[in-house]
N, C-alpha and C positions, 0 to 999 in steps of 0.2 A: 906529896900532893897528888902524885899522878895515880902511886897507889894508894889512896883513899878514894879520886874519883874513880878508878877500876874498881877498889870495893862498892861503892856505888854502883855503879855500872853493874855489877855483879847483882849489887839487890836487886837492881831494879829489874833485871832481866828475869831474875830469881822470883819477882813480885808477877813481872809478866805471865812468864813461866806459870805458877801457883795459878793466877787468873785462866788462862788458857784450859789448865787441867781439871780448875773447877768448874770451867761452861764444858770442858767438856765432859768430866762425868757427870753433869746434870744432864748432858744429851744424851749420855752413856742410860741414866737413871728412867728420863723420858721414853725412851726405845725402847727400853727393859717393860714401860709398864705398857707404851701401844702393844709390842708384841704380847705382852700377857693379856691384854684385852684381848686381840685378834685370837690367843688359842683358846678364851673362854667365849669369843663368839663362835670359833668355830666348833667347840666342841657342844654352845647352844643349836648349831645349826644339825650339829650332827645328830642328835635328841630328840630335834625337831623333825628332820626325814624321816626318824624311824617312830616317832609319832605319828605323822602322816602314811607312811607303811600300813602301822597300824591297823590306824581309820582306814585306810583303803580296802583294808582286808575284811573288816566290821561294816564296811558299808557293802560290799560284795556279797557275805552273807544274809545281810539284811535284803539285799535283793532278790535275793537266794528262797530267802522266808517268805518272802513279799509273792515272787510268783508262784509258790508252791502254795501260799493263801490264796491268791487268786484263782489257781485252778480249782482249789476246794472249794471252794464260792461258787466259782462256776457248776463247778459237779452238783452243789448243793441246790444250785439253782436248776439246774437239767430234773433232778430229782423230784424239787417239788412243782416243776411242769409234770414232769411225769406221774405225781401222786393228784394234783389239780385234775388230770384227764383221767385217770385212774376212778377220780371222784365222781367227775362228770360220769362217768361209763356208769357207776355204784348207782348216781341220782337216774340217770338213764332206765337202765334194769330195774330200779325200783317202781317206777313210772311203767315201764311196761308188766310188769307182775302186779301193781296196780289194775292195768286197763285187763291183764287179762284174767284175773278176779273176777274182775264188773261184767264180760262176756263170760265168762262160764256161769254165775250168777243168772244174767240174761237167757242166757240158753236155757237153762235149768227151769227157769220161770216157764220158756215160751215150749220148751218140754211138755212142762207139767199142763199150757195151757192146749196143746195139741192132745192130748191124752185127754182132758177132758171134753175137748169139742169131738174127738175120739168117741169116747164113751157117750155124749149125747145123741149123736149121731147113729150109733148103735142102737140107743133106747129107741127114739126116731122109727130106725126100721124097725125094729123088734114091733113097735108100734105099730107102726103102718102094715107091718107083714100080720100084726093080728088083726 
């Protein structure tokens, strides 16, 4: 009897035993897959920094491009002030080689009208001297 309830006792320790080893290799099992999460976040994070890396370095040369636009901009803008007044100067000078056309013209006329109040003037005395 007593070794029967010691086999007993046996199982049942034996049964214990078995339950203990199977919570704990299901805690063994759980650990096993947090940990595998944790190195597949960490190896997401580490993907991640060097994406951001990246971008950091594409947004740096975009700013890179950016002001090296904006100074052409600017140049381009300095330039077409300077072709605007350029112009202005063109329309200027043209306005004056206009206006001095129109006097030389005028002279020419008041020349030609000198010369002849000239020459009447001449007939005149030629006149009056005969």
């Amino acid at each position: 009897e007593k070794l029967r309830e010691s086999i007993q006792q046996s199982a049942r320790e034996k049964s214990g035993v078995e339950r203990e080893l199977q919570v704990a290799r299901h805690e063994l099992e759980k650990r096993q897959a947090v940990e595998q999460e944790l190195e597949h976040t960490r190896t997401e994070l580490t993907d991640l920094q060097h994406t951001v890396q990246a971008l950091q370095g594409e947004l740096q040369q975009a700013r890179v491009r950016e002001q090296g636009l904006e100074a052409t901009v600017e140049d381009a803008r300095q330039e077409l002030a300077r072709a605007d007044e350029g112009e202005a100067q063109r329309e200027e000078a043209a306005a004056m080689r206009q206006e001095v056309e129109r006097l030389q013209v005028a002279l020419e006329v008041a020349e030609r009208e000198a010369r002849q109040a000239q020459q009447r003037m001449d007939r005149a005395e030629h006149a009056q001297a005969e």
